[in-house]
C-alpha positions as CSV (number, residue, x, y, z in Angstrom):
1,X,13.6,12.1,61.1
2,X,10.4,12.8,59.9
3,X,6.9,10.9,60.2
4,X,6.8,8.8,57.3
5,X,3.5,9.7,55.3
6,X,0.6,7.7,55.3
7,X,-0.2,5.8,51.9
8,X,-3.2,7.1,50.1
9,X,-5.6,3.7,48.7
10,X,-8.3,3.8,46.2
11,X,-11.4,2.5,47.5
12,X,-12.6,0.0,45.2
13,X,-16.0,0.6,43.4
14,X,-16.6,-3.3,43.6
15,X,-15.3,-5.8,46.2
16,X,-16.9,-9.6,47.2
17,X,-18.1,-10.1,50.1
18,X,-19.5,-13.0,51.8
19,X,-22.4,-14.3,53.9
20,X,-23.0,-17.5,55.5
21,X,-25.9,-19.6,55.2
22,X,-27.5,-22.8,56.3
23,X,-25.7,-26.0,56.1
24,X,-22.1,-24.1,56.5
25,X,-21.6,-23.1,53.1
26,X,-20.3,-19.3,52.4
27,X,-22.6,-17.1,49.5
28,X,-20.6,-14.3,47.6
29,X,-21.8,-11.2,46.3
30,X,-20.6,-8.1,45.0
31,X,-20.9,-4.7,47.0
32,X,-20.8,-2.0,44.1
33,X,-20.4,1.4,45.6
34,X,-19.6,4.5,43.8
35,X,-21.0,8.2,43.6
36,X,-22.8,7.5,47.0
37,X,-25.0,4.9,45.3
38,X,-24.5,1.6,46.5
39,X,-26.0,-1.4,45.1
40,X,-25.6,-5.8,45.2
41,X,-25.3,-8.1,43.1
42,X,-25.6,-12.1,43.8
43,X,-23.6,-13.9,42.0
44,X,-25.1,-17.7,42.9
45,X,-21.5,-18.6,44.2
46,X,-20.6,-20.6,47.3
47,X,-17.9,-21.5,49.7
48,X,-18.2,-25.6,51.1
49,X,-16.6,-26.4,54.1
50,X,-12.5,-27.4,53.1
51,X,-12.6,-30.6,54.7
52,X,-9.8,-32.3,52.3
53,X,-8.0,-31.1,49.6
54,X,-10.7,-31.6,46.5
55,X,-13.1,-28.8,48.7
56,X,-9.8,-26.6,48.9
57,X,-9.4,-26.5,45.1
58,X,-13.1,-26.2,44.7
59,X,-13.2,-23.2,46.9
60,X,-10.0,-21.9,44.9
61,X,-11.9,-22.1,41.6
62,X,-15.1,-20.3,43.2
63,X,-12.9,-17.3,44.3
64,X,-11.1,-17.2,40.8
65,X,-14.6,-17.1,39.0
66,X,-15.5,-14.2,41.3
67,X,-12.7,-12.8,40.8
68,X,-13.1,-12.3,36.9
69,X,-16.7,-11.4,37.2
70,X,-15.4,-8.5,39.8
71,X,-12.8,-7.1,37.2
72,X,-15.7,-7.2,34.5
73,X,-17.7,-5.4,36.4
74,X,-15.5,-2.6,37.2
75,X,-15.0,-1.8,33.5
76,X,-18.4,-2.3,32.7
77,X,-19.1,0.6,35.8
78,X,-16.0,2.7,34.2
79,X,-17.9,2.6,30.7
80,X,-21.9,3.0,31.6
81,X,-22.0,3.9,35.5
82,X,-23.2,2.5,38.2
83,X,-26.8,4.4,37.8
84,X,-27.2,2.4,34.6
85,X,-26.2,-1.0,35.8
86,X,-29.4,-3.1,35.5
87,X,-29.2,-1.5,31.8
88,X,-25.6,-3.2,31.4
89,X,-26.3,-6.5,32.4
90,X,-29.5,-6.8,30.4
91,X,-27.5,-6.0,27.1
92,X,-24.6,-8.2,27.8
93,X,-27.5,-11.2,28.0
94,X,-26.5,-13.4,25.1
95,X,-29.8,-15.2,23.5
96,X,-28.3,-18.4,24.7
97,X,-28.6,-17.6,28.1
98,X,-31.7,-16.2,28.0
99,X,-33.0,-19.6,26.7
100,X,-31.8,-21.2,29.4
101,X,-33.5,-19.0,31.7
102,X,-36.9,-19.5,29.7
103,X,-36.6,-23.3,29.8
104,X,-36.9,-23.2,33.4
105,X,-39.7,-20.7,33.2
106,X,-42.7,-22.1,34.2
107,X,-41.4,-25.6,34.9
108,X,-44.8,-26.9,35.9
109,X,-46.0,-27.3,32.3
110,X,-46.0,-31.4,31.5
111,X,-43.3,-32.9,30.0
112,X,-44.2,-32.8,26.4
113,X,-44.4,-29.2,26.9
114,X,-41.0,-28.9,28.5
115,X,-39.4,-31.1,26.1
116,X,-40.9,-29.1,22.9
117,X,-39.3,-25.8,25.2
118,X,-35.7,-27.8,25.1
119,X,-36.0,-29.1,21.9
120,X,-36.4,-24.9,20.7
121,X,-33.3,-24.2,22.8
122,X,-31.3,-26.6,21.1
123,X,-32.5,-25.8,17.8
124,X,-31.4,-21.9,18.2
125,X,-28.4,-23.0,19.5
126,X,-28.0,-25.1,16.3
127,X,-28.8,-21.9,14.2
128,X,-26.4,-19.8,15.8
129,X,-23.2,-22.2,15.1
130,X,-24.4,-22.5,11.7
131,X,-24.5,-18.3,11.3
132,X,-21.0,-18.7,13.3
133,X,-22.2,-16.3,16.3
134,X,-23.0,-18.6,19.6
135,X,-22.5,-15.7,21.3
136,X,-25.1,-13.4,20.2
137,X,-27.2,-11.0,22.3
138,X,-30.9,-11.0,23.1
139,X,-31.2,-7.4,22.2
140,X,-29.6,-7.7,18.6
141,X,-32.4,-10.3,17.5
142,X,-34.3,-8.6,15.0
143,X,-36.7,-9.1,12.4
144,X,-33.9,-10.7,10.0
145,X,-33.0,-13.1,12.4
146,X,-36.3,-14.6,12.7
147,X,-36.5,-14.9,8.6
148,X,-33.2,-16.8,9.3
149,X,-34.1,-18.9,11.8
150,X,-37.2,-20.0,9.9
151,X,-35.5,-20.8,6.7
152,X,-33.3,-22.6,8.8
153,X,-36.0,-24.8,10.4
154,X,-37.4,-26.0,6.9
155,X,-33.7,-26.8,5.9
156,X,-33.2,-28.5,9.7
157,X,-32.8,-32.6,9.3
158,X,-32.5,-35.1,12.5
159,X,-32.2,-38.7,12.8
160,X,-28.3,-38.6,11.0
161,X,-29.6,-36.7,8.2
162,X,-32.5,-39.1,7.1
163,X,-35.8,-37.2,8.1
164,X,-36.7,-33.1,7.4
165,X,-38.7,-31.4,10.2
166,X,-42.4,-31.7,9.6
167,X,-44.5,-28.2,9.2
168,X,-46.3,-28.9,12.1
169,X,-42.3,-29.2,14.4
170,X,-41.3,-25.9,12.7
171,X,-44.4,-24.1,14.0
172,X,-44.4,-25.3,17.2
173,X,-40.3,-24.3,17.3
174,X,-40.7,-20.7,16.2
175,X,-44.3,-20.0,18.7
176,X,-41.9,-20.9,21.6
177,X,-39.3,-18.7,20.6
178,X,-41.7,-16.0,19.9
179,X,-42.7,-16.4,23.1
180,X,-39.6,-16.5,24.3
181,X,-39.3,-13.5,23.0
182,X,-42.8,-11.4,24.2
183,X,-41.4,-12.8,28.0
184,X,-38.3,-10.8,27.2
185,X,-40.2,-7.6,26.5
186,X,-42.3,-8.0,29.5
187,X,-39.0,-8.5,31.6
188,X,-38.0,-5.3,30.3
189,X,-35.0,-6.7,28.4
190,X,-36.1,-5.7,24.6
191,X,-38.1,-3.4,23.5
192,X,-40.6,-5.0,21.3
193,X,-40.7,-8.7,19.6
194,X,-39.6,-9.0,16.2
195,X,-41.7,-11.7,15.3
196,X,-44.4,-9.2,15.5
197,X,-42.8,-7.6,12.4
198,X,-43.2,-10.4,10.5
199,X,-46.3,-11.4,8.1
200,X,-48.3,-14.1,8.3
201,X,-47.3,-15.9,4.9
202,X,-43.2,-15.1,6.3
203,X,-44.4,-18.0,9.4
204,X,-44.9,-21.6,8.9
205,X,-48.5,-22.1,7.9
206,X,-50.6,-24.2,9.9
207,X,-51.7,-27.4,8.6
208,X,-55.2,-28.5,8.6
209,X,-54.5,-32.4,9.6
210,X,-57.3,-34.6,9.0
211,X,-58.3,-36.0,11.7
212,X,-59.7,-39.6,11.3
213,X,-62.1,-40.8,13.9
214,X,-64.4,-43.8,14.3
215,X,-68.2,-44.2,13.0
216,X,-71.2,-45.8,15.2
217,X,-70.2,-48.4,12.8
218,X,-67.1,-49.0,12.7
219,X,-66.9,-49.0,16.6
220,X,-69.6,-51.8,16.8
221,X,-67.6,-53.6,14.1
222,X,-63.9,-53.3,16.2
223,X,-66.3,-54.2,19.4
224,X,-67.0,-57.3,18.0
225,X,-63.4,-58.2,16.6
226,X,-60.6,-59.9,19.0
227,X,-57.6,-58.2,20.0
228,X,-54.3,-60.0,20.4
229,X,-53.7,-57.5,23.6
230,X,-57.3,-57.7,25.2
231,X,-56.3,-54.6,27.6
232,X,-55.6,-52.8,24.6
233,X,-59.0,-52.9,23.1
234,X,-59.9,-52.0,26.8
235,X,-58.3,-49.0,27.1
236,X,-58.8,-47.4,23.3
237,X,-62.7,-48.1,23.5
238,X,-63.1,-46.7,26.9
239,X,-61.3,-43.5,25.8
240,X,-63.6,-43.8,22.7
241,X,-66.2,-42.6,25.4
242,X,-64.6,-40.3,27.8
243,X,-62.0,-38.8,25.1
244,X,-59.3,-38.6,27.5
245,X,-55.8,-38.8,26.1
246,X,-53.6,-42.0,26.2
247,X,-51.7,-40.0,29.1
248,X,-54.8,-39.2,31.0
249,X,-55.5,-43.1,30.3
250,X,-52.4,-44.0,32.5
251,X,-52.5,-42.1,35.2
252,X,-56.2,-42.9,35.7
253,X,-57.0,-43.6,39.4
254,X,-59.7,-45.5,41.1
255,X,-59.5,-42.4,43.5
256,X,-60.8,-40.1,40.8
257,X,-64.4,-41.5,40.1
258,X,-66.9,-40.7,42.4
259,X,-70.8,-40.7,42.5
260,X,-72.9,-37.8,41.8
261,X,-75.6,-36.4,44.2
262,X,-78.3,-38.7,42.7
263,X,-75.9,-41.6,43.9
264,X,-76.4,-43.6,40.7
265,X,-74.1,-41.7,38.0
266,X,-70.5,-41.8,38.7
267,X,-67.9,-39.5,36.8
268,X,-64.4,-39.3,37.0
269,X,-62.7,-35.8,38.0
270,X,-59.2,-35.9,36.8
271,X,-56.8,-33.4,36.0
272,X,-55.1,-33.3,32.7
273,X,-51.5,-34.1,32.5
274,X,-50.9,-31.9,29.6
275,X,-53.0,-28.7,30.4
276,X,-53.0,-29.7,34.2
277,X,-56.8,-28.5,34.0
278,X,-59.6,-30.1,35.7
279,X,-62.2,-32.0,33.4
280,X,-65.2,-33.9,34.6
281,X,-66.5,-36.5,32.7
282,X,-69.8,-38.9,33.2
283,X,-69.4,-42.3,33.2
284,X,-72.2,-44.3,31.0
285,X,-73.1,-48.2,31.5
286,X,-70.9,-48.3,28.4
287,X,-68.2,-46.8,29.3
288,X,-68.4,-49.3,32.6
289,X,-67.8,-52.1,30.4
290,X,-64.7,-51.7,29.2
291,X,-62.7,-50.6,32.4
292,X,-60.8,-53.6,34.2
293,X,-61.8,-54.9,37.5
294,X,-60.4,-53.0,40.5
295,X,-57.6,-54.7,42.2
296,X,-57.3,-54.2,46.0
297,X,-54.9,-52.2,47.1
298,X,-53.9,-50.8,43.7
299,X,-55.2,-47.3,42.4
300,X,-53.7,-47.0,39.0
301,X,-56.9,-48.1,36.9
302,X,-55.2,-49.4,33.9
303,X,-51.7,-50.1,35.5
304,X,-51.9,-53.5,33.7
305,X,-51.0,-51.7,30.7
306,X,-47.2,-52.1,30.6
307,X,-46.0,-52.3,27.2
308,X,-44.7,-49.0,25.6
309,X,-47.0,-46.1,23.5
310,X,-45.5,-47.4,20.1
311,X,-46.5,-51.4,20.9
312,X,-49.9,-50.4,21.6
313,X,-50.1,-48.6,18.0
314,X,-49.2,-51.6,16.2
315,X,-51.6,-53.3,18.3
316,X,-53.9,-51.2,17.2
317,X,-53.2,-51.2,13.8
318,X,-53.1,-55.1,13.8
319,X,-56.8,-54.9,15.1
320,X,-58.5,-52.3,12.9
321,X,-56.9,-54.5,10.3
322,X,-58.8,-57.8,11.5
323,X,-61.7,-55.5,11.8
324,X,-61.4,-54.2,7.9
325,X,-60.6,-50.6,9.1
326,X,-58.9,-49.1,6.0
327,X,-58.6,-46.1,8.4
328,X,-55.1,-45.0,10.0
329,X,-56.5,-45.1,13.3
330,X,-54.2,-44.5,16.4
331,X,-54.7,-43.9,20.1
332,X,-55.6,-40.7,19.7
333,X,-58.1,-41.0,17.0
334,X,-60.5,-42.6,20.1
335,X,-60.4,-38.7,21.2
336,X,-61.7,-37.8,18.0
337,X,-64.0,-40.6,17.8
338,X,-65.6,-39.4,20.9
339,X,-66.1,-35.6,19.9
340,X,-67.4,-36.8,17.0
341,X,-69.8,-39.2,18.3
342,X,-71.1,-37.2,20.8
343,X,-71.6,-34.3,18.4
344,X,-73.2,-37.1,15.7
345,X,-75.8,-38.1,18.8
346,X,-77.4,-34.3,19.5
347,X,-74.4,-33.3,22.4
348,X,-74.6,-29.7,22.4
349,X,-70.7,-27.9,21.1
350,X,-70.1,-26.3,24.7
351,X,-71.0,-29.6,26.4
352,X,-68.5,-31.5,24.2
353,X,-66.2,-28.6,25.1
354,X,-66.1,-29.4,28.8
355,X,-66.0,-33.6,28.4
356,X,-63.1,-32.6,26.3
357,X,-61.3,-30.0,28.7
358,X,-60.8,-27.7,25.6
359,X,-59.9,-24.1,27.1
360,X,-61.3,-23.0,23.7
361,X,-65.0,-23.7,22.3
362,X,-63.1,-22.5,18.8
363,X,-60.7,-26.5,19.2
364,X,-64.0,-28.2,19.4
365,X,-65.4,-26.2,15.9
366,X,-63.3,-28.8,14.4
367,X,-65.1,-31.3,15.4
368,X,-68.5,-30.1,14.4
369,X,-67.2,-28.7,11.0
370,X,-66.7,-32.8,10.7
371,X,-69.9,-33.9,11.6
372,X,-71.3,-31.0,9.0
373,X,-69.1,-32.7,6.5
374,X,-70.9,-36.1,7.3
375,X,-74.3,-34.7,7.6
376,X,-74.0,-33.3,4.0
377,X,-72.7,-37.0,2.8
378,X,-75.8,-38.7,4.1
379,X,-78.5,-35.8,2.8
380,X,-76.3,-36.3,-0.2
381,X,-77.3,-40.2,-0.5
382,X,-80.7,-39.2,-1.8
383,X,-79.2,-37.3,-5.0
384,X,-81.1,-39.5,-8.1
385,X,-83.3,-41.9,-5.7
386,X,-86.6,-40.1,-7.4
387,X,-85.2,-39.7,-10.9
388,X,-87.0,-43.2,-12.7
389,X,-90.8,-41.2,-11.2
390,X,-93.3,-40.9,-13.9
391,X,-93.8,-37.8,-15.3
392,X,-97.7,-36.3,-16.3
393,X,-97.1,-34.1,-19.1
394,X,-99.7,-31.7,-19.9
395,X,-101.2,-33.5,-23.3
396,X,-101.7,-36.4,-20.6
397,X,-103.7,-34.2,-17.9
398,X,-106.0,-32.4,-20.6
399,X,-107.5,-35.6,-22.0
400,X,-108.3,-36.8,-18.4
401,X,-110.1,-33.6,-18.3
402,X,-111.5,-33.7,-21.8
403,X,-113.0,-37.4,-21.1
404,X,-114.3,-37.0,-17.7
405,X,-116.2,-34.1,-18.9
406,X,-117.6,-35.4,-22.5
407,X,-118.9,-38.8,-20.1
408,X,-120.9,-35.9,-18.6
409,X,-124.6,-35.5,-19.8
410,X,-125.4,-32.5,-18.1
411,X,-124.5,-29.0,-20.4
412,X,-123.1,-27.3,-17.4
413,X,-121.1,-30.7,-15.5
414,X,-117.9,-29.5,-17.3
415,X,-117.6,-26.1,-15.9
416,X,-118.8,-27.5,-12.5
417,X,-115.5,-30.3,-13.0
418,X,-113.3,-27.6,-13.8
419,X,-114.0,-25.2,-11.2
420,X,-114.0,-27.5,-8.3
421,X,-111.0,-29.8,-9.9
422,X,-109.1,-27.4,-12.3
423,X,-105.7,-29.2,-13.1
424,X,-104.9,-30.9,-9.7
425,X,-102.2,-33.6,-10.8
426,X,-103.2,-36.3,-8.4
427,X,-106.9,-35.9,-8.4
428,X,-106.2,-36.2,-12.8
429,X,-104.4,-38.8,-12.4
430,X,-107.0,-40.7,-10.3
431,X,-109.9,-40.4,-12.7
432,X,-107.8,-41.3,-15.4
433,X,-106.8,-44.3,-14.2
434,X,-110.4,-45.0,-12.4
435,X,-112.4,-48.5,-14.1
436,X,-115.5,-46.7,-13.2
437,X,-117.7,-44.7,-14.6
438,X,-116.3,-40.7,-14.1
439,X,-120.2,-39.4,-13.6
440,X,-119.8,-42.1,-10.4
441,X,-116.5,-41.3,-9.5
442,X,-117.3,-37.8,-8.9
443,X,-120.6,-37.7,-7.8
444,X,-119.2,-39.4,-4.7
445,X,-116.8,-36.6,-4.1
446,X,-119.4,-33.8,-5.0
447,X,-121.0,-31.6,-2.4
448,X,-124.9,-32.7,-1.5
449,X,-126.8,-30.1,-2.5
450,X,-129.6,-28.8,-0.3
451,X,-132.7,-29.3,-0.6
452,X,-134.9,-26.2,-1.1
453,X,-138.1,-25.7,0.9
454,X,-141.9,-24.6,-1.2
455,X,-143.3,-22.4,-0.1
């Protein structure tokens, strides 16, 4: 009988493997190998210890999914090649995905930030069910799809249908997406960003707010008016002088004011919590007067402060309103208020600038443009003050001439008055209206002649 024959098997282009790591767990990954090119791919997957029957199925389900991603792979390698596999992934990224991955991109940024970043996600996410495609790729967004996702924003409503999104929300929405978008080109994933295609008037248009701020005034009026929340009053006049943010307010320490070289000024040197940029800012006796008394062992300078951002704006409100502020004033407006002022007093732009932490001299041009306005209003206060002046006419000024010179004896006095006086208004005026004899009047005002020497 003969040998039996050995069984030929196909190596697999694609197989998981495993690797252990800390804490006992079990990573897989792919091994791709085909044409002598060999390549891996992680596939964030990982084996726990079975130690009772709920880790056994968990495991189970771990080596099904990786089992399915294995099979996909092999027909994507069947169909594009293993040379081209970085290009096969990237076009099987749906724009969903890509989101996500984008949202956790630069994670640092402060939480306003990161919300207005998750608040974009779900918005495209909402666009795509409405379009009926939730699984659409990143590399089919085009130049129509922006259009559509634009007119979509301007259609979007929250709050159960009750409230629109604001101009100011939609243009936030689609500059996060577009720069979603330039991060995917940079990645290598698209070629170019569509929003780049699009015209300015085809974006939302930005809004010039107006931004309502404090006079001298009006801040020496709300100084002297009780607040029902006396920390309050604290707190918004002292950012009235520093323009930090009602953030920046809170999470003020003790720590972060320090003395300068001189050892008499003292300035704070805080770092933002929305740009997470360093300002410095000098303290004035002013400004001294409305922070709280330090407690011993606590850091937090305003930590007193404990009600919520929307009860301090009807506090606020309630106060400017005892105070006969017509204004809508918030928090934030003491941030204006204190560009303003500073601007108002002779503070250079670029100094204002830094106080402010603007990364931009162009966001503190705003503020000047205002003070500009206000300038203009008070040169403009003058407009009719001198309109009830008499006026001389000319009949008037040549009989002050004709009778100052006819008073005149001497033949040649009136051609001696008009050279030396000619039609001076004032001077006129004044001998018209002297009591006293004109001869007199002007002889006192005329040039001694010399006296000339015999010979």
């Amino acid at each position: 009988m003969g040998r039996k024959k050995k069984e030929i098997r196909l190596k697999e282009p694609v197989r998981i493997r495993e690797k252990k790591i800390s804490g006992g767990n079990i990573s897989l990954y792919l091994d791709i190998y085909q044409n002598g090119l060999r390549k891996k791919e992680t596939l964030k997957l990982y084996l726990v210890p079975e130690i009772n029957a709920a880790t056994k199925l968990q495991n189970a389900n771990t080596r099904k999914l990786a089992e399915q991603i294995k099979a996909q792979r092999i027909l994507d390698i069947q169909r594009e090649g293993l040379v081209d596999w970085d290009k096969v992934k990237k076009s099987r990224m749906t724009l969903t995905k890509w989101m996500d991955d984008f949202v956790k991109y630069n994670a640092e940024l402060s939480e306003s930030s990161m919300k207005t970043k998750r608040n974009t996600h779900a918005r495209i996410d909402q666009y795509l069910i409405y379009i009926g495609k939730p699984e659409f790729l990143l590399k089919d967004v085009d130049k129509e799809f922006c259009k559509g996702f634009i007119t979509f924003l301007k259609t979007c409503t929250y709050n159960d249908g009750k409230k629109q999104l604001s101009t100011t929300t939609c243009r936030m929405f689609v500059n996060y997406f577009g720069s979603s978008l330039a991060k995917a080109v940079r990645d290598g994933l698209i070629e170019q960003n569509p929003f780049l295609l699009l015209e300015a008037k085809e974006k939302p248009q930005k809004r010039v707010a107006e931004r309502e701020f404090l006079t001298i005034e009006e801040i020496k009026k709300v100084m002297n008016t009780p607040c029902r929340y006396e920390l309050v009053k604290k707190a918004f006049l002292f950012s009235c002088f520093t323009g930090l943010r009602y953030s920046d307010m809170k999470a003020l320490n003790w720590s972060e004011i320090h003395k300068a070289a001189d050892g008499k000024t003292e300035y704070i040197d805080h770092i933002q919590v929305k740009t997470k940029d360093r300002v410095t800012i000098p303290l004035s006796e002013e400004t001294k007067k409305w922070m709280p008394k330090r407690e011993e062992g606590i850091d937090n300078i305003f930590h007193n402060l404990t009600i919520t951002s929307t009860t301090v704006e009807v506090v606020l409100k309630e106060w400017m309103e005892a105070a006969g502020i017509t204004k809508h004033i918030t928090y934030h407006c003491s941030r204006h208020t204190a560009a303003t002022m500073l601007l108002t007093l002779g503070a250079s732009i670029y100094v204002v600038s830094k106080i402010l932490g603007h990364k931009s001299i162009k966001m503190t041009e705003i503020y000047a443009k205002i003070v500009d306005k206000k300038k203009l209003e008070t040169v403009n206060l003058v407009n009719g003050m001198f309109d009830q002046i008499p006026v001389i006419h000319t009949t008037r000024l040549a009989s002050a001439r004709e009778k100052i010179c006819t008073s005149i004896s001497c033949p040649m006095m009136p051609l001696v008055l008009q050279s030396t006086i000619g039609l001076h208004t004032t001077r006129l005026w004044r001998y018209e209206q002297s009591a006293s004899s004109p001869l007199l009047y002007w002889r006192k005002r005329m040039p001694k002649a010399k006296n000339k020497t015999t010979a």
